[in-house]
PDB file with SEQRES, HELIX, SHEET and CRYST1 records, atoms N, CA, C and O in Angstrom:
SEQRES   1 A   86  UNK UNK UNK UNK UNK UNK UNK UNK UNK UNK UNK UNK UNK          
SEQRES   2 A   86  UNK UNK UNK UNK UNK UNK UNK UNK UNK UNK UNK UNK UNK          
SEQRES   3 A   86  UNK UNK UNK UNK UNK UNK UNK UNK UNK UNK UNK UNK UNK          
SEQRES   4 A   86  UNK UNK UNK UNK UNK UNK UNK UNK UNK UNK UNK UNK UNK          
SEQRES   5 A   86  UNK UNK UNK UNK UNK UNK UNK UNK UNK UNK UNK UNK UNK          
SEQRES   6 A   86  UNK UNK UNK UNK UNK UNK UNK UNK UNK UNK UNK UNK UNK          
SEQRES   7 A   86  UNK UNK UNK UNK UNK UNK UNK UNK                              
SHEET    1 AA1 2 UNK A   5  UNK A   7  0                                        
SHEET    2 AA1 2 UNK A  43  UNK A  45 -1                                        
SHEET    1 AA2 3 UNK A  17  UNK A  24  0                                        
SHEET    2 AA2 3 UNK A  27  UNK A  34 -1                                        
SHEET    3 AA2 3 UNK A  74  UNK A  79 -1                                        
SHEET    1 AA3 2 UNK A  54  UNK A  55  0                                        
SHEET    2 AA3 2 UNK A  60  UNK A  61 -1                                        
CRYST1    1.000    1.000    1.000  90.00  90.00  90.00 P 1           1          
ATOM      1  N   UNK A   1    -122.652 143.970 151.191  1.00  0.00           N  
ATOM      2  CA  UNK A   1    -123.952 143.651 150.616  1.00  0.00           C  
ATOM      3  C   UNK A   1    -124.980 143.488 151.736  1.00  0.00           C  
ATOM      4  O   UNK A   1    -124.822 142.956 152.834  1.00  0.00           O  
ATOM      5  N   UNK A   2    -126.133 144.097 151.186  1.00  0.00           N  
ATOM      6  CA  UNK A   2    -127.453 144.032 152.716  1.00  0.00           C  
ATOM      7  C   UNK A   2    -127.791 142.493 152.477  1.00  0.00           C  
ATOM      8  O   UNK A   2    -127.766 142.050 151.329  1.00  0.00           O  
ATOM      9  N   UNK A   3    -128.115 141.654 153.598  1.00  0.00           N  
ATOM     10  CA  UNK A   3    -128.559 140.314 153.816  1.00  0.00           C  
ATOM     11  C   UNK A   3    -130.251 140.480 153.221  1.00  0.00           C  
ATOM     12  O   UNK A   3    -130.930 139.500 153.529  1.00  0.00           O  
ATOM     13  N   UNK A   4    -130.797 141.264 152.648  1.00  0.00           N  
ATOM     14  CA  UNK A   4    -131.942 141.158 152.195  1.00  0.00           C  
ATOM     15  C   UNK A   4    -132.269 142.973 151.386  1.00  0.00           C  
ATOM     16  O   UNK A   4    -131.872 144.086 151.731  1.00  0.00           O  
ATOM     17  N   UNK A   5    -133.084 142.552 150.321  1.00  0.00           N  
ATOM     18  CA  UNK A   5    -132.805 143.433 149.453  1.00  0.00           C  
ATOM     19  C   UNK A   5    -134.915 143.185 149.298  1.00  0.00           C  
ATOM     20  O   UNK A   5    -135.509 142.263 149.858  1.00  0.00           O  
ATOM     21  N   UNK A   6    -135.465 144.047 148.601  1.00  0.00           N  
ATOM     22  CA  UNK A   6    -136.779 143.937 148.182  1.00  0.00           C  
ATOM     23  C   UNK A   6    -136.716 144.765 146.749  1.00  0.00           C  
ATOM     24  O   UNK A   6    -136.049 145.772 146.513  1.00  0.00           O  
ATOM     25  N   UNK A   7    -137.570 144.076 145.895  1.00  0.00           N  
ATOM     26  CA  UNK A   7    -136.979 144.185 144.587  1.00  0.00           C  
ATOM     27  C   UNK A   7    -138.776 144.021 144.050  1.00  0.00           C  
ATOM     28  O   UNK A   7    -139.636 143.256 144.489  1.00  0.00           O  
ATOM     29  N   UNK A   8    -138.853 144.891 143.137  1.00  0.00           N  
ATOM     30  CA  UNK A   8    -140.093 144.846 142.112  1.00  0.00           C  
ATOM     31  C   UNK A   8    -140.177 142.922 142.014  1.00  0.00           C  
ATOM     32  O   UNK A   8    -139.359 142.108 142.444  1.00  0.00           O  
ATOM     33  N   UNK A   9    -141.560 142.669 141.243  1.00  0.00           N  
ATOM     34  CA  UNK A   9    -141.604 141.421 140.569  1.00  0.00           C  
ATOM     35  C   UNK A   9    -141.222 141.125 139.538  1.00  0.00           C  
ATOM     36  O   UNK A   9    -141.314 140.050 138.947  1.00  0.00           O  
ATOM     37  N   UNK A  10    -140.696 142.199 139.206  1.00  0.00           N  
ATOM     38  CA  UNK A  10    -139.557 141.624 137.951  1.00  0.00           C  
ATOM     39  C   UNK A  10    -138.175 141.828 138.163  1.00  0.00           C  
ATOM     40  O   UNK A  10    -137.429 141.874 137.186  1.00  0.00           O  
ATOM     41  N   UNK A  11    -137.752 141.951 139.263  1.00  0.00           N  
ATOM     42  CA  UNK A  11    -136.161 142.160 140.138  1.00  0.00           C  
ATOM     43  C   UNK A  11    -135.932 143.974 139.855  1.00  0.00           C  
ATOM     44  O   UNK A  11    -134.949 144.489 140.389  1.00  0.00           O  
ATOM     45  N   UNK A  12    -136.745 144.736 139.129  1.00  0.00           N  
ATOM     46  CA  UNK A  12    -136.486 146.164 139.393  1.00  0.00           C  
ATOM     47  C   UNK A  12    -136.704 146.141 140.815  1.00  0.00           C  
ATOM     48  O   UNK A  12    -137.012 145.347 141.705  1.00  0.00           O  
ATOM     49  N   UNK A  13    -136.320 147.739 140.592  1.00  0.00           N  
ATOM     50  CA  UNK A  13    -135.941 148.712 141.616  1.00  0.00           C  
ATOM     51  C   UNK A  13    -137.542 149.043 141.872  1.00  0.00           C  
ATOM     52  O   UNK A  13    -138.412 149.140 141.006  1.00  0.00           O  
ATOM     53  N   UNK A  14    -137.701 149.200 143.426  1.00  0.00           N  
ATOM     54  CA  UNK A  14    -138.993 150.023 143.699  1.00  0.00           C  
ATOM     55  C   UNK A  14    -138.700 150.945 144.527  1.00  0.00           C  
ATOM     56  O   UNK A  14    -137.771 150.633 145.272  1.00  0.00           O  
ATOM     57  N   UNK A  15    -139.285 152.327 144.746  1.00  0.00           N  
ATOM     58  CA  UNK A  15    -139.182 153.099 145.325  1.00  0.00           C  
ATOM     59  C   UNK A  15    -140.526 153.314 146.137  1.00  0.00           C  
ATOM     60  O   UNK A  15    -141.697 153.102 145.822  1.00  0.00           O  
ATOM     61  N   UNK A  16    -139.734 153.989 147.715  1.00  0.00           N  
ATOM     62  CA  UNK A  16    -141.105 154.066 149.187  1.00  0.00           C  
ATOM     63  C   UNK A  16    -140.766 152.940 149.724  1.00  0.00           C  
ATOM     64  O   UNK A  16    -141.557 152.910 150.666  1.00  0.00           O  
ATOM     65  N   UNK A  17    -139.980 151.722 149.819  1.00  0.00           N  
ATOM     66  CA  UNK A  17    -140.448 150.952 150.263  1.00  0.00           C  
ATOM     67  C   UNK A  17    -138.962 150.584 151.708  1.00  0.00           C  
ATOM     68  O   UNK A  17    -137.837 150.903 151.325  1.00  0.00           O  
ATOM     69  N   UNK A  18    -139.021 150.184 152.677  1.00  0.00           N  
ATOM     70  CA  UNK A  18    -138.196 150.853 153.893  1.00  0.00           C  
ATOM     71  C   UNK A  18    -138.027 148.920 153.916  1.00  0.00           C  
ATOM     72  O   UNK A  18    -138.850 148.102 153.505  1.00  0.00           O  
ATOM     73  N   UNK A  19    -136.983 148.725 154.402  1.00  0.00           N  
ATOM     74  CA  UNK A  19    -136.146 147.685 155.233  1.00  0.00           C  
ATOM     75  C   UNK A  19    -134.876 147.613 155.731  1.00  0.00           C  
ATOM     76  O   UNK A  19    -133.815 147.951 155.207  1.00  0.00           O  
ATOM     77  N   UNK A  20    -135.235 146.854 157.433  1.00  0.00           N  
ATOM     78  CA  UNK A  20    -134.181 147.012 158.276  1.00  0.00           C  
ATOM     79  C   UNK A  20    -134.576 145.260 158.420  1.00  0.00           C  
ATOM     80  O   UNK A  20    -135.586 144.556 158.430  1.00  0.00           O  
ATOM     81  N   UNK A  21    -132.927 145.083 158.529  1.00  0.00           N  
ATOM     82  CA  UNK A  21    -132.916 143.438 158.525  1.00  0.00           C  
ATOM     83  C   UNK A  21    -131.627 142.998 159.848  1.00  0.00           C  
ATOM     84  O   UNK A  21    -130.680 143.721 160.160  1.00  0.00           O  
ATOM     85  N   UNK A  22    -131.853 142.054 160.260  1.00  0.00           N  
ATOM     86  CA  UNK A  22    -130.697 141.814 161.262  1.00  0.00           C  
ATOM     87  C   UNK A  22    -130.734 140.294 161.244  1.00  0.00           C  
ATOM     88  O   UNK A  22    -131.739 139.583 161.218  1.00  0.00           O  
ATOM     89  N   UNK A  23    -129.435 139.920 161.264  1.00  0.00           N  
ATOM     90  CA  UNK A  23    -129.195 138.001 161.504  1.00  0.00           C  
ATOM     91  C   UNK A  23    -129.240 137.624 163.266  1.00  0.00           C  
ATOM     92  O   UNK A  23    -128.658 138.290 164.122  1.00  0.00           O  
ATOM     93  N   UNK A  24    -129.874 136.697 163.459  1.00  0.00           N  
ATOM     94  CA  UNK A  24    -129.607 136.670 164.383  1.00  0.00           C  
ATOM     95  C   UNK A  24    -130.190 135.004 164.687  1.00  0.00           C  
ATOM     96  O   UNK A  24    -131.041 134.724 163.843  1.00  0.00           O  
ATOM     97  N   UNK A  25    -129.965 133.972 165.573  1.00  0.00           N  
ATOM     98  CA  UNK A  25    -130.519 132.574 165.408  1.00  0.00           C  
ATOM     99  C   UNK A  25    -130.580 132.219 164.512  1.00  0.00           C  
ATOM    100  O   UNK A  25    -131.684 132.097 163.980  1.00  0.00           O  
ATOM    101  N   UNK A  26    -129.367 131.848 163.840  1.00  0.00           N  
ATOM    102  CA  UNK A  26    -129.560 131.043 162.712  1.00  0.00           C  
ATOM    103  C   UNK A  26    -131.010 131.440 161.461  1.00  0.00           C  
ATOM    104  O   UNK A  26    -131.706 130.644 160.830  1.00  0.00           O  
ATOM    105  N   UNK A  27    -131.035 132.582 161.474  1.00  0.00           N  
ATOM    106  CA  UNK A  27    -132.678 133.124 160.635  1.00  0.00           C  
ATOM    107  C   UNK A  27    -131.876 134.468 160.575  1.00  0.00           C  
ATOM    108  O   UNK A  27    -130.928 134.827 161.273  1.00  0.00           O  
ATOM    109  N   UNK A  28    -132.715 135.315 159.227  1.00  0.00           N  
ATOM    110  CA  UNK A  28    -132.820 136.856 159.017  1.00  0.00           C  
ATOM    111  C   UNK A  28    -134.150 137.161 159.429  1.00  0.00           C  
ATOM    112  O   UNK A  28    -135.091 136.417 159.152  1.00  0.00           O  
ATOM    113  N   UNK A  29    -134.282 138.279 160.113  1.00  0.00           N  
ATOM    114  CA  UNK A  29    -135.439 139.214 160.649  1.00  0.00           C  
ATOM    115  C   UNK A  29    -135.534 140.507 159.987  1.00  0.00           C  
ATOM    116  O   UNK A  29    -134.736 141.434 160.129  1.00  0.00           O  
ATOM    117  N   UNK A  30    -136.950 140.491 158.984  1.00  0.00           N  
ATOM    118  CA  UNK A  30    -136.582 141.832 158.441  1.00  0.00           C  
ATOM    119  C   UNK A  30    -137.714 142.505 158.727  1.00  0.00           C  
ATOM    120  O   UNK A  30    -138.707 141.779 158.784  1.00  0.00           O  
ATOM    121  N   UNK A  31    -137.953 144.026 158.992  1.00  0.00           N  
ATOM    122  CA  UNK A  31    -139.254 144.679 159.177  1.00  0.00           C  
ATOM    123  C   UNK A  31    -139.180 145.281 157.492  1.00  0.00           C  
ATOM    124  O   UNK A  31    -138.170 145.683 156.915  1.00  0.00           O  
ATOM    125  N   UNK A  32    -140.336 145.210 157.039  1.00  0.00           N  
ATOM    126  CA  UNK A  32    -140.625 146.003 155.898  1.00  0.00           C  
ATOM    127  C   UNK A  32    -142.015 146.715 156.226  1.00  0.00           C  
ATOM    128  O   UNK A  32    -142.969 146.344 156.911  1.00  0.00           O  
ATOM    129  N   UNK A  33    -141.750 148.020 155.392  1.00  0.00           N  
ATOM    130  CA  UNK A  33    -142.966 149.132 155.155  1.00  0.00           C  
ATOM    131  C   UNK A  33    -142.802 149.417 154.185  1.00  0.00           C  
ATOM    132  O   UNK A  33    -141.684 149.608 153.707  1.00  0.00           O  
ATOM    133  N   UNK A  34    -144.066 149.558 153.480  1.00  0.00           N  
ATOM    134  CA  UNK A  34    -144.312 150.260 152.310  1.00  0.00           C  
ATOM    135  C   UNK A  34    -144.987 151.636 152.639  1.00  0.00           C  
ATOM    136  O   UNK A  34    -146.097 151.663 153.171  1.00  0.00           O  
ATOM    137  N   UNK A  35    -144.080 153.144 152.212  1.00  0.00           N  
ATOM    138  CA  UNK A  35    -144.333 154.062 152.339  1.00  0.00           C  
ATOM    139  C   UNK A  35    -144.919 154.787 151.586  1.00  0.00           C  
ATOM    140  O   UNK A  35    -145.002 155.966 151.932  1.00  0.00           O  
ATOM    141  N   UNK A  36    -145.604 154.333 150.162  1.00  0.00           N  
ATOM    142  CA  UNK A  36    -145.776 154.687 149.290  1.00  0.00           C  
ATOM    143  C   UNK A  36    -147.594 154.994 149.437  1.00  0.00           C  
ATOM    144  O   UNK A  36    -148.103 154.869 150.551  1.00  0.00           O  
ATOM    145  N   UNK A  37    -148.133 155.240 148.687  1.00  0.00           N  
ATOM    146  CA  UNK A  37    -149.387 155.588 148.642  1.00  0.00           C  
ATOM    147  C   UNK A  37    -150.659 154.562 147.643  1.00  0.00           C  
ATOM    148  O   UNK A  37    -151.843 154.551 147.304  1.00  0.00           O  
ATOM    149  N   UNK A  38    -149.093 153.632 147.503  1.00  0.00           N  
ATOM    150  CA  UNK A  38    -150.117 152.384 146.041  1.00  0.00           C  
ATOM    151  C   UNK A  38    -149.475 151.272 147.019  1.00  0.00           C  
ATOM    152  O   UNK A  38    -148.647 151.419 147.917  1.00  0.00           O  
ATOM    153  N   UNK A  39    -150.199 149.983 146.500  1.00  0.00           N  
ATOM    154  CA  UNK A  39    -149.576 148.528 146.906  1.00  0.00           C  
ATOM    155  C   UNK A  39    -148.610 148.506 146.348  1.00  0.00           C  
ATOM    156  O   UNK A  39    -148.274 149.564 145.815  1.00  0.00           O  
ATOM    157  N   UNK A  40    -147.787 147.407 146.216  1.00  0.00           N  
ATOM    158  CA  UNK A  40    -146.267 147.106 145.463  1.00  0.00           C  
ATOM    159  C   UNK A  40    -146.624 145.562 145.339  1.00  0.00           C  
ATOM    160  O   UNK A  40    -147.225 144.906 146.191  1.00  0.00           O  
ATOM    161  N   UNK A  41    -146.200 145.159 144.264  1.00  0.00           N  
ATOM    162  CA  UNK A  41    -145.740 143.257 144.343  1.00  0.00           C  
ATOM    163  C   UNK A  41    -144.205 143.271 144.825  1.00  0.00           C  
ATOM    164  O   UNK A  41    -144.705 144.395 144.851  1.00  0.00           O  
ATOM    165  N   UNK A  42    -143.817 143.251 144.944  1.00  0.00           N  
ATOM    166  CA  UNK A  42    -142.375 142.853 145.414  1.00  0.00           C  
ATOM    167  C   UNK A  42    -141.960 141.226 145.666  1.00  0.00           C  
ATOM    168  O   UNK A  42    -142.698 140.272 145.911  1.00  0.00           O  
ATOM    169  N   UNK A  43    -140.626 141.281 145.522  1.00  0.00           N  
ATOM    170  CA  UNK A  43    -139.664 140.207 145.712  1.00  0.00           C  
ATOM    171  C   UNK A  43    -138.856 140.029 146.951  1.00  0.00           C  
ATOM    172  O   UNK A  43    -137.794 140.611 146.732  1.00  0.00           O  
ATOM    173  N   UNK A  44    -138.833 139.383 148.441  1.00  0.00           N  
ATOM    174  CA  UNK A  44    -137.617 139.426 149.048  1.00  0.00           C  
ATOM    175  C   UNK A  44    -136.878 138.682 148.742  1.00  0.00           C  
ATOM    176  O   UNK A  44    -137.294 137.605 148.315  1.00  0.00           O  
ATOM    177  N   UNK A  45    -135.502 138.925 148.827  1.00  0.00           N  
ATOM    178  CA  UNK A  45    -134.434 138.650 148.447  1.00  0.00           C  
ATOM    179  C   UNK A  45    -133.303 138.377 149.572  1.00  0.00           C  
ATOM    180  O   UNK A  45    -133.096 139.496 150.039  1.00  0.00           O  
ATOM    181  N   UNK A  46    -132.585 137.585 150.146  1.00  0.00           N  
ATOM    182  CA  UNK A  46    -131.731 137.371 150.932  1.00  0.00           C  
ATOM    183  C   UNK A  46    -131.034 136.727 150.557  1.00  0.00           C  
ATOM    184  O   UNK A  46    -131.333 136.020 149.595  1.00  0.00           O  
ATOM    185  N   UNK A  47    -129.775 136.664 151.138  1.00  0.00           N  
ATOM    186  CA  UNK A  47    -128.146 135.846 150.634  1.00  0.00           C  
ATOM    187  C   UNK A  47    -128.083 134.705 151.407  1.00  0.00           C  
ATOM    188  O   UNK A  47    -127.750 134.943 152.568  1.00  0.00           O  
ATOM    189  N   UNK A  48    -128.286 133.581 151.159  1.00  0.00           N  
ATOM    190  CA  UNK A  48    -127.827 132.968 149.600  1.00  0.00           C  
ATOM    191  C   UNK A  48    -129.596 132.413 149.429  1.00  0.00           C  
ATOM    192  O   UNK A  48    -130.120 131.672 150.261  1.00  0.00           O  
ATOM    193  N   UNK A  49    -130.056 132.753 148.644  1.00  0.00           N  
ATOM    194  CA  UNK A  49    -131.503 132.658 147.868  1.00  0.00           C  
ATOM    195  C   UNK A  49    -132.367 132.346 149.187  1.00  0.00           C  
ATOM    196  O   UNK A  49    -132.183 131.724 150.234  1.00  0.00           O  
ATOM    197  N   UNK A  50    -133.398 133.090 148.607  1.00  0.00           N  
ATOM    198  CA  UNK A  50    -134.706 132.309 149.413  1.00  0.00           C  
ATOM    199  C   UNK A  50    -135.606 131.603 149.126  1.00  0.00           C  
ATOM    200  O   UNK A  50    -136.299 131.826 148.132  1.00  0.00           O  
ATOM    201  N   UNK A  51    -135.794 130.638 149.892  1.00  0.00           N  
ATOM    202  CA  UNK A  51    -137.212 129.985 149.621  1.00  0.00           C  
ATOM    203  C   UNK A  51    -138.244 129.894 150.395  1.00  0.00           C  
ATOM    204  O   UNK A  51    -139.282 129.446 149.908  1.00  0.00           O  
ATOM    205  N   UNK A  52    -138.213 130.255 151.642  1.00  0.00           N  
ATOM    206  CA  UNK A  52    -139.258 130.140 152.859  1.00  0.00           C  
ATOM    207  C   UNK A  52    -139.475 131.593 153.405  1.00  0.00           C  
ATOM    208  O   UNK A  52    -138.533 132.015 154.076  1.00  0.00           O  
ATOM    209  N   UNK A  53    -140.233 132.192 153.290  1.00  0.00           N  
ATOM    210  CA  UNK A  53    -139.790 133.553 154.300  1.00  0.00           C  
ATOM    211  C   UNK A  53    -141.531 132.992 155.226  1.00  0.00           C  
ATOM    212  O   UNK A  53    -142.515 132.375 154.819  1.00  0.00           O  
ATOM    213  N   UNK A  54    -141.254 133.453 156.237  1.00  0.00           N  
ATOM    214  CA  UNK A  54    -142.683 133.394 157.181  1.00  0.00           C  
ATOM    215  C   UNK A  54    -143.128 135.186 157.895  1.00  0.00           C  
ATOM    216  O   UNK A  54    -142.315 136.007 158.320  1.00  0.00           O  
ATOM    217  N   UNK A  55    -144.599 135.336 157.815  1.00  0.00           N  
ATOM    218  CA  UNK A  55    -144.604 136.590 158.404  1.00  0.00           C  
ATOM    219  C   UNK A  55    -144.925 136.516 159.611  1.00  0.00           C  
ATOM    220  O   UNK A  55    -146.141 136.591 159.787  1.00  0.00           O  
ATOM    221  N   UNK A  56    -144.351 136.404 160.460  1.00  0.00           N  
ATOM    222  CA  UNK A  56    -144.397 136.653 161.768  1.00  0.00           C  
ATOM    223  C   UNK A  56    -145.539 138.060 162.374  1.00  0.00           C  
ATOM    224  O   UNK A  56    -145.224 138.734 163.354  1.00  0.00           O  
ATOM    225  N   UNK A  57    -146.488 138.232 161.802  1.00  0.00           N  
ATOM    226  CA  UNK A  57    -147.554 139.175 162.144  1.00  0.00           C  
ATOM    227  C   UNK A  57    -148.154 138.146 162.545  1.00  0.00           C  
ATOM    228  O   UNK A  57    -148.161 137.800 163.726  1.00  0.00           O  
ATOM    229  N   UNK A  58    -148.909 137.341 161.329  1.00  0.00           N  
ATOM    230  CA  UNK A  58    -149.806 136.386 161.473  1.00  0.00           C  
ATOM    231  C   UNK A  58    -149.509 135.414 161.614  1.00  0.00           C  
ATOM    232  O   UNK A  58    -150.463 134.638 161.658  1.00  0.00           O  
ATOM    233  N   UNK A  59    -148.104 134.759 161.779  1.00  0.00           N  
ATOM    234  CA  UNK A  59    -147.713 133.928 161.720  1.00  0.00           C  
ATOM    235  C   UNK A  59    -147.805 132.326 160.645  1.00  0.00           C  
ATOM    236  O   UNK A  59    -147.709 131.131 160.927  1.00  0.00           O  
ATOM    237  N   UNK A  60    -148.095 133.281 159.026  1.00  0.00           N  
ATOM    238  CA  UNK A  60    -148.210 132.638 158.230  1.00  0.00           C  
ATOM    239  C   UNK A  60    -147.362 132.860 156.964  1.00  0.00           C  
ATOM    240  O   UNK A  60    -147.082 133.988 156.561  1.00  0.00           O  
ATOM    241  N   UNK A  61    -146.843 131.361 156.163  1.00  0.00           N  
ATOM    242  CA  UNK A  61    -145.598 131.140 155.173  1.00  0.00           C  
ATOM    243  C   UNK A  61    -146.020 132.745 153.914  1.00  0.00           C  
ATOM    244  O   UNK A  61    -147.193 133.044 154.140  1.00  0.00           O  
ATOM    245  N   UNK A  62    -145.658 133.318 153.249  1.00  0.00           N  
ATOM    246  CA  UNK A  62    -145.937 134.380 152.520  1.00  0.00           C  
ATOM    247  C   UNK A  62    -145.470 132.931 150.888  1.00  0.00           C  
ATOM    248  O   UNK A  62    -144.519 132.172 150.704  1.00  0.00           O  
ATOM    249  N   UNK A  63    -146.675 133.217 150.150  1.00  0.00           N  
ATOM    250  CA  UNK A  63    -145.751 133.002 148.636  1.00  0.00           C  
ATOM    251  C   UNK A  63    -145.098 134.248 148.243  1.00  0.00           C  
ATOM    252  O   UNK A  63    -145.312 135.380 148.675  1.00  0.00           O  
ATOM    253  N   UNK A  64    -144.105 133.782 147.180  1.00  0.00           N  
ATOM    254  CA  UNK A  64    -143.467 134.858 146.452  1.00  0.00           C  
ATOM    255  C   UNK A  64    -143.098 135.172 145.437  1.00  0.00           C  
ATOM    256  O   UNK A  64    -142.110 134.566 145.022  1.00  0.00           O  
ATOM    257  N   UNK A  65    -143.561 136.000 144.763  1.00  0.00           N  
ATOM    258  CA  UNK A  65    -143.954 137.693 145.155  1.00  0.00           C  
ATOM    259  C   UNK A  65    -144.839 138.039 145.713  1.00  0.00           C  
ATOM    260  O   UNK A  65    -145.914 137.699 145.218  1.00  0.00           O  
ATOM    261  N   UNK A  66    -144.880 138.700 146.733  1.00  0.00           N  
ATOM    262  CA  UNK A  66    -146.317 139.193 147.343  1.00  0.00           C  
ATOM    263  C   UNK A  66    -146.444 140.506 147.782  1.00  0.00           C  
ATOM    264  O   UNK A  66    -145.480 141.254 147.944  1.00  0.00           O  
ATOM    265  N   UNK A  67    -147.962 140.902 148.041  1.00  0.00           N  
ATOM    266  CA  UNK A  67    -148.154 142.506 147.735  1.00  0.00           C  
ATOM    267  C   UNK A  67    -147.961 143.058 148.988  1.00  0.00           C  
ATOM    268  O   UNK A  67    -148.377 142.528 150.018  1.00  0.00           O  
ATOM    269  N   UNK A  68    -147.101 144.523 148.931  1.00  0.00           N  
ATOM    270  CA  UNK A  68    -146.809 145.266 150.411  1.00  0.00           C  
ATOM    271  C   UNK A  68    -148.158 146.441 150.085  1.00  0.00           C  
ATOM    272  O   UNK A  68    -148.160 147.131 149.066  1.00  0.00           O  
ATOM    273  N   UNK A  69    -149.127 146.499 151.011  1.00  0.00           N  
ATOM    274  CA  UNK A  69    -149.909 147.475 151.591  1.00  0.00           C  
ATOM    275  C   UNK A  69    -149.249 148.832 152.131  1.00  0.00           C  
ATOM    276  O   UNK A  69    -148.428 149.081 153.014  1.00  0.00           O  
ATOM    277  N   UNK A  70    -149.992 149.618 151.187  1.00  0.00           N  
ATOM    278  CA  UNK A  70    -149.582 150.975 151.899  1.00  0.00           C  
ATOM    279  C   UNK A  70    -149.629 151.209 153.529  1.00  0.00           C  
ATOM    280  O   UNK A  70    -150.608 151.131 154.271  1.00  0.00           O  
ATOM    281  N   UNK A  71    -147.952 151.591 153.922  1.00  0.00           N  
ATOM    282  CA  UNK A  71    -148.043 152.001 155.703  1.00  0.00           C  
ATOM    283  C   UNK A  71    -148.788 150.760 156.578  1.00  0.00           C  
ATOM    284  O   UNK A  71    -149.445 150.931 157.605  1.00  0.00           O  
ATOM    285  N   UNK A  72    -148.487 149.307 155.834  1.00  0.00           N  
ATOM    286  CA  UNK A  72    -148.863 148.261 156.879  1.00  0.00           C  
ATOM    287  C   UNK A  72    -147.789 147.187 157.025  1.00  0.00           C  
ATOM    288  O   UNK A  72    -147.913 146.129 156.408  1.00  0.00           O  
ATOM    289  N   UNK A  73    -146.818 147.399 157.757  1.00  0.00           N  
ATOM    290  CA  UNK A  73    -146.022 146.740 158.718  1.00  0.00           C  
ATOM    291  C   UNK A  73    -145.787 145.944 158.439  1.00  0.00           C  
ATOM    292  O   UNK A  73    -146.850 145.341 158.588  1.00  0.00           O  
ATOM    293  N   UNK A  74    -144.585 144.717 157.767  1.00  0.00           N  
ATOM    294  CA  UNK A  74    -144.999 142.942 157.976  1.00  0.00           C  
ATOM    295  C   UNK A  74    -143.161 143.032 158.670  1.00  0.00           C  
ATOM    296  O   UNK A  74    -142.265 143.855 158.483  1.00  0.00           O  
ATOM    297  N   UNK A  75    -143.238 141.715 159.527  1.00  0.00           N  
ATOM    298  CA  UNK A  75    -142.373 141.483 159.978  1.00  0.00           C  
ATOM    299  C   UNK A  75    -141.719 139.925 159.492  1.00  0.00           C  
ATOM    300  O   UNK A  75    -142.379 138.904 159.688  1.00  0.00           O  
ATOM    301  N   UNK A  76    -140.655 139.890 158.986  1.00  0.00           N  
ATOM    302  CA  UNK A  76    -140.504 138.510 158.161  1.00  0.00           C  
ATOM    303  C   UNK A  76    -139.047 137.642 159.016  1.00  0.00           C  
ATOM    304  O   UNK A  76    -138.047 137.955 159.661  1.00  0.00           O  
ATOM    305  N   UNK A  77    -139.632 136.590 158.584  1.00  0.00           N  
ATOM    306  CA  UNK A  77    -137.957 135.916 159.047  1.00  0.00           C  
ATOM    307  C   UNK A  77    -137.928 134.894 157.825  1.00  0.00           C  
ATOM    308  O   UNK A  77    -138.796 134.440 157.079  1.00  0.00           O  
ATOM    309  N   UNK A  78    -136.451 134.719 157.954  1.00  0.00           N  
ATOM    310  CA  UNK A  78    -136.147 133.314 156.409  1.00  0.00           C  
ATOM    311  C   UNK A  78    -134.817 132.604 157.178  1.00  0.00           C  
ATOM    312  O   UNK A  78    -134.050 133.263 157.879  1.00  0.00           O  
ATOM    313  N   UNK A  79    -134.707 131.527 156.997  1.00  0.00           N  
ATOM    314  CA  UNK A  79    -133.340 130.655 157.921  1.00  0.00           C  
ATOM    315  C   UNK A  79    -132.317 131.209 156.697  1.00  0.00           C  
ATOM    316  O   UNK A  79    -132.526 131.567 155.538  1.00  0.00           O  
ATOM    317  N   UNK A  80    -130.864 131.079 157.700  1.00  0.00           N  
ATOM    318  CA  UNK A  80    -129.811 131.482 156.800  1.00  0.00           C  
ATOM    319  C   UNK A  80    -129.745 130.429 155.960  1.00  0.00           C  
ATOM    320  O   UNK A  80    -129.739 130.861 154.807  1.00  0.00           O  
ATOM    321  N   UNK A  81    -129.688 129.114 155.995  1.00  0.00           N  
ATOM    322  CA  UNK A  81    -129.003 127.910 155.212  1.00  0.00           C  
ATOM    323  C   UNK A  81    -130.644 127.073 155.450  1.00  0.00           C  
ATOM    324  O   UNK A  81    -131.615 127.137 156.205  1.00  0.00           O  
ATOM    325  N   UNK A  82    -130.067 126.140 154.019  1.00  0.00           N  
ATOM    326  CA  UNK A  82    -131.742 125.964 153.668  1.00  0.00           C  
ATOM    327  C   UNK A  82    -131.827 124.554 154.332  1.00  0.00           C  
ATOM    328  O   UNK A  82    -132.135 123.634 153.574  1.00  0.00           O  
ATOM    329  N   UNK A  83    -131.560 124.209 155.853  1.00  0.00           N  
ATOM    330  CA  UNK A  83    -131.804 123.117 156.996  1.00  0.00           C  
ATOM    331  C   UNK A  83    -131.960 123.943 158.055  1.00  0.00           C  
ATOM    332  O   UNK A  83    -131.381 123.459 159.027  1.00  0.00           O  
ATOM    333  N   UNK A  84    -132.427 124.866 158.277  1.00  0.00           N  
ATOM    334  CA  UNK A  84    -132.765 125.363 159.224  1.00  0.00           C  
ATOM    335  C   UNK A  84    -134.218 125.551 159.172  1.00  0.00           C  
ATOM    336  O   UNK A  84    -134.626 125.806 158.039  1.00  0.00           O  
ATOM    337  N   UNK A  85    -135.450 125.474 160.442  1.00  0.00           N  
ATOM    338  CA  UNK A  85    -136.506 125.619 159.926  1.00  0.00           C  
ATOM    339  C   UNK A  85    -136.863 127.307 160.349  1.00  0.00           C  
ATOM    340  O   UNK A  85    -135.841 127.820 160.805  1.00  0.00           O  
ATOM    341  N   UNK A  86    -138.021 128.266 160.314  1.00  0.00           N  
ATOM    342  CA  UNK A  86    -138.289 129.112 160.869  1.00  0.00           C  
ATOM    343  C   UNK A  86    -139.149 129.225 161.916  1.00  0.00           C  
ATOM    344  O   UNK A  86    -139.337 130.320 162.446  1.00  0.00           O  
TER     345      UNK A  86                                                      
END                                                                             
């Protein structure tokens, strides 16, 4: 199973949309792109649930669901276990 999955706002399937994720410090690091030519709402999703993800672009908390921009980059992290901070 991938440690992070991106999922429509209603847990469908979306298509265009690219992630590479890696564990590493106690946190998941994921790059997402949206390749598509429209925005997306999307869901991230990581094992075992999320509740914090931070975008490390701007270095600000994301609520969730939130919208991926066509071909604009976000770089995310979320702690593995929910006592870890990011």
């Amino acid at each position: 199973m991938r440690p992070v999955r991106i999922e429509g706002s209603q847990g469908e399937r979306i298509w265009g949309v690219n992630v590479r994720a890696v564990e590493t410090d106690g946190r998941i690091l994921a790059n997402v792109l949206n390749l598509s030519r429209i925005a997306q709402r999307v869901r991230f999703v990581a094992t075992p649930g999320t509740r914090r993800v931070l975008n490390l672009m701007d270095g600000k908390p994301l609520e969730l669901p939130f919208t991926l921009r066509p071909l604009e980059p976000m770089l995310l992290a979320t702690p593995l276990g929910s006592h870890l901070d990011i």
